[in-house]
C-alpha positions, 0 to 999 in steps of 0.5 A: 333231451333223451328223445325217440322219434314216433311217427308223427307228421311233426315234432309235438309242439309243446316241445318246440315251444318249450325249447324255444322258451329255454333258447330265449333265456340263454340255455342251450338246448340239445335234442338226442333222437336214439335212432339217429345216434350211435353211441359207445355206452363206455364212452357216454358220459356226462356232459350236460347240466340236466338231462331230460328223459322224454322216451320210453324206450329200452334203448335210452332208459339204458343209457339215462340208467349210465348217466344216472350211474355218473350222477347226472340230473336227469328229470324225471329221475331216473328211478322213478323213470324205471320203476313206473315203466313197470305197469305190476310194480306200479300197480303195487305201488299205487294200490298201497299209496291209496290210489283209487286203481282197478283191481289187479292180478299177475300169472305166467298160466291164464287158465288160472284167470277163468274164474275172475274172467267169468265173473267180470270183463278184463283187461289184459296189457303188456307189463311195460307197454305204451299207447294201448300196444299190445291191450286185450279186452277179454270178456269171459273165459271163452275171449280168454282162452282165444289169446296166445299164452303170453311171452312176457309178463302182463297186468290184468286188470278189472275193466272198469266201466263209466263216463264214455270219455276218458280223462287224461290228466296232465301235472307240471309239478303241483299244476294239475290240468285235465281234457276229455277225450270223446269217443272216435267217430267213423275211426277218426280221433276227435280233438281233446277238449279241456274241462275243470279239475275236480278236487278229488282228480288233483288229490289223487293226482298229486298223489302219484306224483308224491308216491312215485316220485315224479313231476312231470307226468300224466294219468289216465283216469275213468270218471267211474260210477264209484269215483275217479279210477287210476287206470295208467301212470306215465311219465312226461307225457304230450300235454296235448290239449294243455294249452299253458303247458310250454311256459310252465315246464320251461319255468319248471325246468328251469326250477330244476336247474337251481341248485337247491331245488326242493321238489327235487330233493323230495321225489330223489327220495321218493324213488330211491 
C-alpha cells in the first residue's frame, strides 16, 4: 500500500480492518509510509502482486507513475489516479459524461472573473488540492479582488446552494454508500450520520466511477434545490461512517487479484 502519514492521532480503522482481513486469508500485506522510506527511483521496481495507491501526494503518485511504467497492478490504476488529481481535467471529464457539476471556468488574470463574480458567489480552489486546503469562497468582485493572484492554476467554480448538510458518498465497486455531515457546532466536527441512497445519487455515482475510471473512490455531492451536484471526485477515500466497508474492499481487492478480473479490464480502458 502506497501511503502518507497525516496527522491523525491513529491510523484510519477501516484500513487496519482491511489488512487484518487480507493477513486472515494469507495475503501478506505491506504498508509503505513516503516519509518513512528512502528510495532510489532507478531502483524501485516491481515486486508486489498489487499495489494499492492510497495517497495523494506528488511524491508516490511519482513513483506509482514508475511502477505503472514496469506493468505494476496498481488500484485505482494509475491513470485514473492522475487524471482525477486534476480537479480542470476532471471538471471536463465529468461535465461532458453528463455528471450534474457546478458551472466552471479557468484563467491565469482573476480580473477576468469580475462580471461572473458580481452575478453570483464562487468558489475558488487549487487545481490539485485536497481536504479544502487551499479554498476561496468569494462573494462579489470586491471579495475577488482581495485574493493574491494566484501561483498555480485554479478551478472556479459556481457555489452551489441547498440542503445544510453535505453528502459524501462512498463506492466500493458497484456498492454505493452515503453519510450526511452536519454543520460544526462551536467549531467542533459532528460524527457522520448514515442515511439511504437515492437512485439518482447511485446513477451519477456509478457514473464517475465508469467515466473515470475508478472503483474505488468518494464524491462530495450537494443535495441542490435542482437535484444532487457533483462538487469533488476523489480516489480511495476514508469510508468514514461506511460501517461494512472493510469487508467489502478486502473482498474486493482480493476480486482484483484474479487474473481475469473484468471490472478491472473496463476502468484499464477507461483511463487509458
Amino acid at each position: 500500500m502506497l501511503a502518507f502519514r497525516n496527522n491523525a492521532r491513529s491510523p484510519n480503522p477501516t484500513l487496519v480492518a482491511v489488512f487484518d482481513i487480507l493477513r486472515g486469508r494469507g495475503y501478506q500485506v505491506e504498508i509503505g509510509i513516503a516519509e518513512q522510506m528512502l528510495l532510489q527511483p532507478e531502483e524501485f521496481s516491481v515486486k508486489h502482486d498489487l499495489y494499492i495507491l492510497k495517497s495523494h501526494t506528488d511524491l508516490w503518485l511519482s513513483l506509482a507513475g514508475v511502477l505503472h511504467q514496469q506493468g505494476a497492478r496498481l488500484l485505482n490504476p494509475y491513470l485514473s489516479c492522475i487524471a482525477t488529481q486534476n480537479k480542470i481535467m476532471t471538471a471536463h471529464r465529468l461535465r461532458s459524461a453528463g455528471v450534474p457539476i457546478p458551472r466552471s471556468w479557468v484563467t491565469g488574470n482573476l480580473n477576468l472573473l469580475n462580471g461572473v463574480a458580481a452575478g453570483m458567489p464562487l468558489v475558488m480552489k487549487p487545481f490539485d488540492g485536497r481536504r479544502g486546503n487551499g479554498v476561496h469562497i468569494v462573494r462579489g468582485p470586491r471579495e475577488l479582488a482581495s485574493i493574491p493572484p494566484p501561483r498555480r492554476p485554479v478551478l472556479v467554480q459556481e457555489f452551489v446552494t441547498g440542503r445544510a448538510e453535505a453528502l459524501k458518498v462512498s463506492v466500493i465497486g458497484t456498492e454505493v454508500f452515503a453519510v450526511r455531515l452536519p454543520p460544526a457546532t462551536n467549531g467542533k466536527m459532528l460524527p457522520p450520520i448514515p442515511c439511504p441512497v437515492s437512485a439518482e445519487v447511485r446513477r451519477i455515482a456509478l457514473r464517475c466511477g465508469e467515466v473515470c475510471g475508478l472503483s474505488l473512490y468518494g464524491l462530495d455531492m450537494i443535495e441542490s434545490f435542482g437535484g444532487p451536484v457533483v462538487v469533488d471526485l476523489n480516489y480511495f477515500p476514508s469510508y468514514r461512517g461506511v460501517g461494512d466497508a472493510a469487508p467489502l474492499i478486502a473482498d474486493y481487492i482480493e476480486a482484483y487479484l484474479a487474473p481475469r478480473f473484468v471490472v478491472n479490464q473496463v476502468t484499464e480502458a477507461a483511463a487509458s
